[in-house]
C-alpha positions as CSV (number, residue, x, y, z in Angstrom):
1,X,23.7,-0.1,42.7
2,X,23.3,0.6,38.9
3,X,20.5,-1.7,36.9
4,X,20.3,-2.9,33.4
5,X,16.7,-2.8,31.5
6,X,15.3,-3.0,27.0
7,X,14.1,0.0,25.4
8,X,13.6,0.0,22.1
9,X,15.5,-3.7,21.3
10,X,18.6,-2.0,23.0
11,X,19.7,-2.7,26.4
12,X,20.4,1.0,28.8
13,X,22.7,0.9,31.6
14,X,21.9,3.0,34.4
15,X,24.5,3.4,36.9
16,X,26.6,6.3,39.0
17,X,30.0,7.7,37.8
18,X,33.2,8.7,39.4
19,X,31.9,12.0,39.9
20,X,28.9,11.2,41.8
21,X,26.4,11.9,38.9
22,X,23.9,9.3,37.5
23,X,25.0,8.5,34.0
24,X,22.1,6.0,31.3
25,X,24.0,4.9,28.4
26,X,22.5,3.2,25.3
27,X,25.0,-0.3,24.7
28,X,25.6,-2.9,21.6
29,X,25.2,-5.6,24.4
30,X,22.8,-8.4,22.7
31,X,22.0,-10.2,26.2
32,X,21.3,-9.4,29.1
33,X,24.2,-11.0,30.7
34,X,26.8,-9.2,28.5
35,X,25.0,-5.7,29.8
36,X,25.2,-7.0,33.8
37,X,28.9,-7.6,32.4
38,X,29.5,-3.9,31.1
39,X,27.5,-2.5,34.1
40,X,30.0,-4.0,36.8
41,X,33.2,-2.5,34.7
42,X,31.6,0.7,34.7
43,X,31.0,0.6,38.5
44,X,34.6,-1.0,39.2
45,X,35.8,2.1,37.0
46,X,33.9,4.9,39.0
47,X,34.9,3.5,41.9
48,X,38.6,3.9,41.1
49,X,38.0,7.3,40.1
50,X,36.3,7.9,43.5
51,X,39.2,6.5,45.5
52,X,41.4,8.5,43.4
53,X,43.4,5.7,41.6
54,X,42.1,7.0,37.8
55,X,41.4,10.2,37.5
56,X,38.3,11.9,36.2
57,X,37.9,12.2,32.6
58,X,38.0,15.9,31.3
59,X,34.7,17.1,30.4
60,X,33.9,19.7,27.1
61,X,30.9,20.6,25.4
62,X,29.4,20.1,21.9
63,X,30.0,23.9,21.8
64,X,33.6,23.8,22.1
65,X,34.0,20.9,19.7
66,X,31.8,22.4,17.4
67,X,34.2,25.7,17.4
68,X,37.7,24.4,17.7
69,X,36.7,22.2,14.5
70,X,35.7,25.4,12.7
71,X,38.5,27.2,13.8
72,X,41.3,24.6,12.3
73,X,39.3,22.8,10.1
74,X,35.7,23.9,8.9
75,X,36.3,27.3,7.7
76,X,39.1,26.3,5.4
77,X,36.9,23.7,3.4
78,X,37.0,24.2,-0.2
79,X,33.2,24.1,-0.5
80,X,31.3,27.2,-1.1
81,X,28.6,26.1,1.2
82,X,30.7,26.1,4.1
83,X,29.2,29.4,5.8
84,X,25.5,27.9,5.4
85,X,26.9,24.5,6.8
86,X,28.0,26.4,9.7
87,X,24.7,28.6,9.7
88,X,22.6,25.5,10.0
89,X,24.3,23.6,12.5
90,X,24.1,27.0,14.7
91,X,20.4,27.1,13.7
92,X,19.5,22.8,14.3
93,X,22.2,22.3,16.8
94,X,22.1,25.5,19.4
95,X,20.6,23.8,21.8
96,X,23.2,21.1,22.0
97,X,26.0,24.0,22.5
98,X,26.3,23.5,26.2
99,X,25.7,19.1,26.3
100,X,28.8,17.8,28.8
101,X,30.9,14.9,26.6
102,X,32.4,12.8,28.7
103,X,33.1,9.1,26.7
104,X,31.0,7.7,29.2
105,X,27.8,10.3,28.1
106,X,28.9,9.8,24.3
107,X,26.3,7.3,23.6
108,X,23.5,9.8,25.7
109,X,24.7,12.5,23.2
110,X,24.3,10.5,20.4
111,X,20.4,9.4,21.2
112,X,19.7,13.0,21.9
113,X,20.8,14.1,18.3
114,X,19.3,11.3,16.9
115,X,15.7,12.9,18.9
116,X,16.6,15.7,17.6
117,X,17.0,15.1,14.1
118,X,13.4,13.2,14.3
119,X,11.5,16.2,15.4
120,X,13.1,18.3,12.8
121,X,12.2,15.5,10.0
122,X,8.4,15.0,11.8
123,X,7.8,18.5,11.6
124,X,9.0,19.2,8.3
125,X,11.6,22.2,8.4
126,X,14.5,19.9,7.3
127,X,14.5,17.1,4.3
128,X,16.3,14.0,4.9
129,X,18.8,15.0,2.7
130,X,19.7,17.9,4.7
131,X,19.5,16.0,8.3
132,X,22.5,13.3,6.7
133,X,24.8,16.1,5.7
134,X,23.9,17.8,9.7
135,X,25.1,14.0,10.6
136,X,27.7,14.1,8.5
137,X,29.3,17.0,9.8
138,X,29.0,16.4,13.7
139,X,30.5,13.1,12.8
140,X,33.3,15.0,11.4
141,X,33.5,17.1,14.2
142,X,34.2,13.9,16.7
143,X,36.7,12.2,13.9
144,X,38.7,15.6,14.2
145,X,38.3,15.8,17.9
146,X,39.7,11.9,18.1
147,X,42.6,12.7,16.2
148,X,45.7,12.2,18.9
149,X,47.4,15.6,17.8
150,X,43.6,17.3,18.9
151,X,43.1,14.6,21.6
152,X,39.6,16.0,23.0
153,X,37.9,13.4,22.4
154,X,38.6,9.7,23.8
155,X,36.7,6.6,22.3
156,X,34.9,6.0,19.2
157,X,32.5,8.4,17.7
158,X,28.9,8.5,19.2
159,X,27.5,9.7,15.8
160,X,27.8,6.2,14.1
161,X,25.0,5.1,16.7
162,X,22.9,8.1,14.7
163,X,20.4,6.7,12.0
164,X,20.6,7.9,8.8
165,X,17.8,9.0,6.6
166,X,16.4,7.5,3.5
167,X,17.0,9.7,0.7
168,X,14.9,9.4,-2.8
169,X,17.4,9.2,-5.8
170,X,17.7,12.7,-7.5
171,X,16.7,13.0,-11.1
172,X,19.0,14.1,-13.1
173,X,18.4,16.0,-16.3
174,X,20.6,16.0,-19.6
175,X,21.2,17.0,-23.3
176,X,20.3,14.6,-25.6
177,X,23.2,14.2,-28.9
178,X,20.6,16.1,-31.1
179,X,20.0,18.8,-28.8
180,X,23.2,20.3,-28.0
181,X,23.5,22.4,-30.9
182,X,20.2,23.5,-30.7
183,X,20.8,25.1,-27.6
184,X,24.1,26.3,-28.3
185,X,22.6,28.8,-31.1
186,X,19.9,29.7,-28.7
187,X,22.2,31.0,-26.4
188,X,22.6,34.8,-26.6
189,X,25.9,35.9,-29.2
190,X,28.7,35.5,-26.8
191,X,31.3,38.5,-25.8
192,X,32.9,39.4,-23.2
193,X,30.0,40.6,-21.1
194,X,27.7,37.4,-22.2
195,X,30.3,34.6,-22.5
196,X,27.7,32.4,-22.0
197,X,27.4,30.2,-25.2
198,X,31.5,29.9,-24.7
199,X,31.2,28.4,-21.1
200,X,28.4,26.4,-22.3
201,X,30.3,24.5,-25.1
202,X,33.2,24.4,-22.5
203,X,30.9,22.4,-20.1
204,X,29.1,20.1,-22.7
205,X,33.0,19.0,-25.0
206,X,34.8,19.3,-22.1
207,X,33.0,18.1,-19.1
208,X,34.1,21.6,-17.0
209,X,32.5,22.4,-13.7
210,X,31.3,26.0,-14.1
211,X,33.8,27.8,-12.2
212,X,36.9,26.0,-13.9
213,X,35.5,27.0,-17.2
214,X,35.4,30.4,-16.6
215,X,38.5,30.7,-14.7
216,X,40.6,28.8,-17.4
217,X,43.9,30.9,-18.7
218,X,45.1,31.2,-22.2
219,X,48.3,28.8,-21.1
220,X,45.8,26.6,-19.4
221,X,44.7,25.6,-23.3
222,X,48.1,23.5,-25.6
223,X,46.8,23.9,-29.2
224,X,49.3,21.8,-30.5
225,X,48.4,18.7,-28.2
226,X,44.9,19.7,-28.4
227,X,44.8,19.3,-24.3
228,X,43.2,21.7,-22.1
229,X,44.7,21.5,-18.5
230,X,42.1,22.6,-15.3
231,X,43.6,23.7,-12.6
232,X,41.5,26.7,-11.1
233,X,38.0,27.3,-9.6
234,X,36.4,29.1,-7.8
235,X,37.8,27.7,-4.8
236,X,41.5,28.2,-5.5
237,X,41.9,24.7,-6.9
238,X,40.0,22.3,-8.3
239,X,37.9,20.1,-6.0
240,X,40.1,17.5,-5.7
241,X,43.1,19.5,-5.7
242,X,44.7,17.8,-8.5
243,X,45.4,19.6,-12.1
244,X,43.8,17.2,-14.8
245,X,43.7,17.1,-18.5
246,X,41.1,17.0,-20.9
247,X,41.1,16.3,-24.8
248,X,40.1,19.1,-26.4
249,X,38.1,18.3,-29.4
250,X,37.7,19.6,-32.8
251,X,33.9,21.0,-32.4
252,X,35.7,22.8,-29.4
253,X,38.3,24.6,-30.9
254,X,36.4,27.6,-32.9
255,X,34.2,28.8,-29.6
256,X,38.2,29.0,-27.4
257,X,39.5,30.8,-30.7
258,X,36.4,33.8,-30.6
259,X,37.0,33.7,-26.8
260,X,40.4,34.6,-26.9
261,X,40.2,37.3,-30.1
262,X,37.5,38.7,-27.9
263,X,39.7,38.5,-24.5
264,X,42.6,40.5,-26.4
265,X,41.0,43.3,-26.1
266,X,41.7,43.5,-22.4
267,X,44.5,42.6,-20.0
268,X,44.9,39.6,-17.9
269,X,45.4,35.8,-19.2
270,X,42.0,34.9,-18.7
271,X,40.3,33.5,-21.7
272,X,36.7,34.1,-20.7
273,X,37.4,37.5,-18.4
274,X,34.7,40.2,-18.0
275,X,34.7,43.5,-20.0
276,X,36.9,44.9,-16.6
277,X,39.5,42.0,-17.5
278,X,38.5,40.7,-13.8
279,X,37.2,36.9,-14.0
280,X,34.0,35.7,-12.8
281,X,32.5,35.0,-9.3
282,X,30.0,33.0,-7.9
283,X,27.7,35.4,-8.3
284,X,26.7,34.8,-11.9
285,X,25.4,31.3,-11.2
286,X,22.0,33.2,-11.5
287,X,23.0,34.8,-15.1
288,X,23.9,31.0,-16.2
289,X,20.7,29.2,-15.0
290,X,18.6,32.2,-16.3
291,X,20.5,32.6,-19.8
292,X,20.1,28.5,-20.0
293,X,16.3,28.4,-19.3
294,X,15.8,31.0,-21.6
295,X,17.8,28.9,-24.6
296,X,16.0,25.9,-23.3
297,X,12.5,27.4,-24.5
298,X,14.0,28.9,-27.2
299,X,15.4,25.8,-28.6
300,X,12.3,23.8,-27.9
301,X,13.9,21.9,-24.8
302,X,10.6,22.0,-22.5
303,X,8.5,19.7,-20.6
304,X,5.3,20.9,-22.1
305,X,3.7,24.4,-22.2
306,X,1.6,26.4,-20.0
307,X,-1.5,27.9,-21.1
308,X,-3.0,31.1,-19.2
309,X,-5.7,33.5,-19.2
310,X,-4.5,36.3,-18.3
311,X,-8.4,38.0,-17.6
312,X,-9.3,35.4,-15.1
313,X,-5.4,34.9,-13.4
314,X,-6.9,38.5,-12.9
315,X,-9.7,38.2,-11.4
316,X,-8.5,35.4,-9.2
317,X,-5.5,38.1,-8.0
318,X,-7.5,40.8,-7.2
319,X,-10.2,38.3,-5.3
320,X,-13.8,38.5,-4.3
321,X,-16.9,37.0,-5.8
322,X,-16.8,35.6,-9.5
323,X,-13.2,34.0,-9.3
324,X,-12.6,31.4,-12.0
325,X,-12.1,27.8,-10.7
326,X,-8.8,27.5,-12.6
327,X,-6.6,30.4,-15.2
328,X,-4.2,28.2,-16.2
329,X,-3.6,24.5,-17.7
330,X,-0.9,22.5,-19.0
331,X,-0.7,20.8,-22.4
332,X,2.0,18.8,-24.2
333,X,1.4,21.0,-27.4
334,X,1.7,24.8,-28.1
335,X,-2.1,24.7,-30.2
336,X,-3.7,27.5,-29.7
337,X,-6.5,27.4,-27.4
338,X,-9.3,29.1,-25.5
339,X,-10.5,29.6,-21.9
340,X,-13.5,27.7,-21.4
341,X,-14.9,30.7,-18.6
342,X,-14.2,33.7,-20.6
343,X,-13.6,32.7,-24.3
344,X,-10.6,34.4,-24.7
345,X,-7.3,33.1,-26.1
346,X,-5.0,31.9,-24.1
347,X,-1.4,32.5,-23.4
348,X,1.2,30.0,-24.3
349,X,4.8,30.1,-22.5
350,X,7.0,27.1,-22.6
351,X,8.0,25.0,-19.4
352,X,11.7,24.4,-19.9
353,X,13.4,21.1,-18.9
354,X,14.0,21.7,-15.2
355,X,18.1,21.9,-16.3
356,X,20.5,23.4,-14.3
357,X,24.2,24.6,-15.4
358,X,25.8,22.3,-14.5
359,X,23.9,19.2,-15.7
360,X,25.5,20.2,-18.9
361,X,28.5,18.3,-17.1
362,X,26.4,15.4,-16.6
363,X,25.8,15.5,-20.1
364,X,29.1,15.5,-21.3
365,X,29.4,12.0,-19.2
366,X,26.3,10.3,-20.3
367,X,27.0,10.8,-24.0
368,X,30.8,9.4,-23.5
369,X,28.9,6.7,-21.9
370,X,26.0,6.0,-24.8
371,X,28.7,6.3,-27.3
372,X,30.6,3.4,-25.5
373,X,33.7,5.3,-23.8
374,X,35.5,3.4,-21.5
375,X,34.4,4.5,-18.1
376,X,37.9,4.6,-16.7
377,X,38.7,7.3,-19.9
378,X,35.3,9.2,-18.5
379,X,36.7,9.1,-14.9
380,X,39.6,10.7,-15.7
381,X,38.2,13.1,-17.8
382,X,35.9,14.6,-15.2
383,X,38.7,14.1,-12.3
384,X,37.0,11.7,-10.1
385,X,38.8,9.9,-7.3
386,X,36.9,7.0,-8.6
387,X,34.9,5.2,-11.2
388,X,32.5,4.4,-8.8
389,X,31.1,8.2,-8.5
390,X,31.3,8.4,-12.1
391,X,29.1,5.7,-12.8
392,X,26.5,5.7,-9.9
393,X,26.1,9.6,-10.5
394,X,26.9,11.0,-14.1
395,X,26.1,8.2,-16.4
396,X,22.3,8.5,-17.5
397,X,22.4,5.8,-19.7
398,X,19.2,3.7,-19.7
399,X,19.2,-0.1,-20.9
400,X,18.2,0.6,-24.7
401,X,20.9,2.7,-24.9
402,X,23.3,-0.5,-24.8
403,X,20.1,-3.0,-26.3
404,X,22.6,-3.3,-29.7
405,X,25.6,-4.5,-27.6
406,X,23.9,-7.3,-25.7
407,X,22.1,-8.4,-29.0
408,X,25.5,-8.6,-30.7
409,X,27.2,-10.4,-27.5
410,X,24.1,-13.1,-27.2
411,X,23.6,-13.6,-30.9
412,X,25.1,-17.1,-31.4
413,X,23.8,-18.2,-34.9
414,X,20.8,-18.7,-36.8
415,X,17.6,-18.7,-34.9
416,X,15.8,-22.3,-34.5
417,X,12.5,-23.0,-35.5
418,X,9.6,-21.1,-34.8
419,X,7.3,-23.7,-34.3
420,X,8.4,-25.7,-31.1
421,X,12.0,-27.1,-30.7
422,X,11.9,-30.9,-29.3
423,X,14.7,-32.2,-28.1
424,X,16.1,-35.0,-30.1
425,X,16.9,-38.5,-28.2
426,X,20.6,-39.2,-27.8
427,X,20.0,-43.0,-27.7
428,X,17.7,-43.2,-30.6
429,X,20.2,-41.0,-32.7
430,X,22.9,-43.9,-31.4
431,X,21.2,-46.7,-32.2
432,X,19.5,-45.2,-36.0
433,X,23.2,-44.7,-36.6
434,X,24.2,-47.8,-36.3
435,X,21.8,-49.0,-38.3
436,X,22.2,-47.0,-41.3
437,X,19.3,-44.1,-40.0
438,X,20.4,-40.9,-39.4
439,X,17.1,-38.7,-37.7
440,X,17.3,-34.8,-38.9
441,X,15.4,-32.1,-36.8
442,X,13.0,-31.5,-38.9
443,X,11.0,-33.6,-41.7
444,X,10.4,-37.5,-42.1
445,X,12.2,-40.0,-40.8
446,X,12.2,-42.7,-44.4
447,X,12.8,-46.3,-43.6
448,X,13.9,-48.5,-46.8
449,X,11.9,-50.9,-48.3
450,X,14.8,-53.5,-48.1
451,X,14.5,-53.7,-44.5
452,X,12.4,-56.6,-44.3
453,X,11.7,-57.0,-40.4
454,X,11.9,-54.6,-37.6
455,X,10.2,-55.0,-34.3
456,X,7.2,-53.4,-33.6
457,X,6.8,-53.1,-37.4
458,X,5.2,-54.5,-40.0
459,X,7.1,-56.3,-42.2
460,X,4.5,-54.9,-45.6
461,X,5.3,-51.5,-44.6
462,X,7.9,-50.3,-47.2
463,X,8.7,-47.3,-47.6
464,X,8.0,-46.3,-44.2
465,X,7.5,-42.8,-43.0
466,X,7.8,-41.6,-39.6
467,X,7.3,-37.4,-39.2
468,X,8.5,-36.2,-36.5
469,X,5.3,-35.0,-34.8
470,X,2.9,-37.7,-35.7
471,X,4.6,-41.1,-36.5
472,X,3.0,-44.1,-38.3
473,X,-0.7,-44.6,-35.9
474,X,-0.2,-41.8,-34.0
475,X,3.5,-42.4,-32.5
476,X,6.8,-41.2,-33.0
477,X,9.7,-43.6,-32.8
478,X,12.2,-41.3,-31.7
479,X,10.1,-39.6,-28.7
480,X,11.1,-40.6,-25.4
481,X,7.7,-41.9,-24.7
482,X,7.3,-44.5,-27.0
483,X,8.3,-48.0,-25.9
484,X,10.5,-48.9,-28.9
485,X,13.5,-50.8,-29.1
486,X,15.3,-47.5,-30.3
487,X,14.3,-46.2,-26.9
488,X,15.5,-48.8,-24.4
489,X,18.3,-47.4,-22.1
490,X,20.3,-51.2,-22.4
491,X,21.5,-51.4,-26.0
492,X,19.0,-53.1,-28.3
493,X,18.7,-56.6,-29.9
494,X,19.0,-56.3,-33.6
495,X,18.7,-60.2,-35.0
496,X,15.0,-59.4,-36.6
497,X,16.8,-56.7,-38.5
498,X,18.0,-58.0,-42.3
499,X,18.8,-56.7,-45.5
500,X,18.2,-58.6,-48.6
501,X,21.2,-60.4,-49.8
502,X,23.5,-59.4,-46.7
503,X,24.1,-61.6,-43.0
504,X,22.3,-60.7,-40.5
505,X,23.7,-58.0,-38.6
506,X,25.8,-58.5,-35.4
């Protein structure tokens, strides 16, 4: 007789299976009712399967998903981070190899990864970034296995039952519009065994990933059009597996036309080959971040600058009594200053803007997107599948940037008064209308000393001002708090009102 019971605000169902063995499985039932209901299909089931009329369903391990998914579809990914992908889940995962799936243990499976994941994030050897892409590819491993032409796993996938892990927003790090030429020239004088400063403009005018820039061919570039088509990477194609064109702008032009008189020297169609006339591997991500640091300080691109005394960062290394409390500090300037332990001067070294190589493709976005480029244009440009990624990911732009657009779009005329605006009284307005007074927003209000008689008045007072603000003894006609017969809501009685030589008016 299997039992229902809470853990955790989720109801468990304990019961025994067709093959004799005593199965708990985590549910989505809210009520207790609907679990009693799941728990007495589950035992009608496993009783047919005892009697023989269903059979048993085929039971695999974690392990054998984990390796037919490699074998037909893991080791051909595109990414070059496949092999530690596969390293880590072997590392996180290896005790999960031999865990029975059954869809009726899915759910069991699924709690125990999600344990798992929490001791990794409690003690600290994985950051939550890292445990959603583990996540992400066990769930892929069950999508795969549920595919009908695989058909090893029946049911939905256990891992959407796994948490995932707050992640704090990256910080991205760009060029700003006067800095790009700056660091252009610092970069070393390109040729074919530094091409750096060639790639670099590539990345920034074209918006290139690193490996299609340097694996771009002379036919590759139209000269005519002015359109430079990517199709190769370092992974075969490009990401998306889609050829894409870019504009290819005038600033551009003069770093592809040194590239390729330097490239004719050797063979091959490559226009940024090495001296060998071989292209580029992965390897020289190192030589780009180190050459790009090294232009970033050069250019005056830092963060701030470190100051160090090298005579007590000595002492402190080789140890014992006498260490200095601290040997080095950082200061926003480069002035030149002294240690406050041993008086001597101290070493100044740049910190560089912590850019990497290929933020220069971010940058190539966020100033399309400060200049005002359509964001559909910038998509397409940098070949995503949506504008979605394009916007949430490569545009930088911060809310002054577009502070002269919403000023234009909510600038609807001349500025009131700075004083205080007061709202002028419809039915005053109405009724001084129809009797020849016409109230302004701002100054007196003058009444004419041929009106003889108006109520509330005195009959001597001619010429009559009324400002705005203070009124004759301290009221205002028009404002809605003074009882006046301008101010009734019922239209007023006008008979004490006459001009001299007319009939009284209606």
């Amino acid at each position: 007789m299997g039992s229902v019971h809470q853990r955790d605000g989720r109801w468990l169902v304990d019961y025994k299976d067709g093959a004799g063995r005593n199965r708990q499985i985590r549910t989505k039932c809210r009520t207790k009712l609907e679990a009693k209901r799941l728990l007495a299909e589950l035992e009608i089931r496993a009783e047919r399967q005892r009697l023989g009329l269903e059979s048993l369903p085929s039971a695999t391990t974690f392990g054998a998903l984990l390796d037919g998914w490699w074998k037909r579809e893991g080791s051909r990914r595109k990414s070059d981070s496949k092999l530690a992908l596969r390293a880590a889940l072997e590392k996180h995962l290896g005790e999960l190899r031999d865990e029975a799936l059954t869809p009726a243990s899915g759910p069991e499976f699924a709690d125990k990864l999600d344990r798992l994941l929490d001791a990794r994030e409690d003690a600290g050897s994985l950051a939550p970034r890292s445990l959603n892409h583990i996540r992400a590819a066990v769930h892929r491993v069950f999508e795969w296995a549920r595919d009908p032409k695989v058909a090893l796993w029946q049911g939905e996938n256990p891992i959407q039952w796994v948490k995932r892990r707050a992640v704090t927003e990256r910080k991205y790090y760009t060029l700003h519009r006067d800095e790009v030429i700056p660091l252009l020239a610092a970069l070393p004088v390109p040729s074919l065994a530094r091409p750096w400063r060639w790639v670099a403009a590539v990345c920034i005018y074209a918006g290139l990933r690193p490996g299609e820039a340097l694996l771009l061919r002379r036919g590759d570039v139209d000269s005519e059009r002015r359109i430079i088509t990517v199709r190769h990477s370092w992974t075969g194609s490009t990401k998306t597996g889609r050829e894409r064109e870019v504009m290819l702008v005038p600033e551009l032009w003069p770093y592809f036309e040194q590239a390729q008189g330097a490239a004719s020297a050797v063979p091959g169609d490559l226009i940024f080959p090495g001296e060998d006339g071989e292209g580029w591997g992965q390897d020289v991500r190192a030589l780009l971040v180190d050459h790009l640091r090294r232009a970033l300080s050069a250019a005056g691109i830092v963060e701030g600058y470190s100051h160090t005394c090298r005579r007590c960062k000595g002492k402190a290394n080789r140890g014992g009594e006498g260490q200095p409390p601290a040997h080095t500090w950082n200061y926003a300037d480069a002035t030149q200053r002294e240690c406050p332990a041993c008086g001597d001067r101290l070493w100044i070294k740049p910190i560089p803007r912590p850019l990497r190589f290929y933020d220069l493709r971010h940058t190539f976005a966020t100033l399309l997107r400060k200049g005002r480029a359509d964001l559909g244009g910038v998509q397409r440009a940098l070949g995503h599948t949506s504008p979605t990624i394009t916007a949430r990911t490569y545009d930088h732009s911060g809310m002054e940037d577009h502070r002269a657009d919403f000023e234009r779009i909510l600038t609807f005329g001349s500025a009131p008064d700075a004083r205080s605006p007061r709202a002028v009284n419809h039915d005053a307005s109405r009724t001084l209308g129809a009797i020849g007074v016409h109230p302004v927003e701002s100054g007196p209000v003058v009444i004419p000393s041929a009106w003889r008689t108006v109520r509330g008045l005195p009959s001597d007072a001619s010429p009559a001002v009324f400002l705005r603000d203070q009124g004759v003894a301290g009221s205002n006609p028009v404002s809605p708090t003074h009882r006046s017969p301008w101010n009734r809501r019922r239209k007023p009685r006008l008979r004490g009102l006459r001009l001299s030589g007319s009939r009284p008016a209606a």
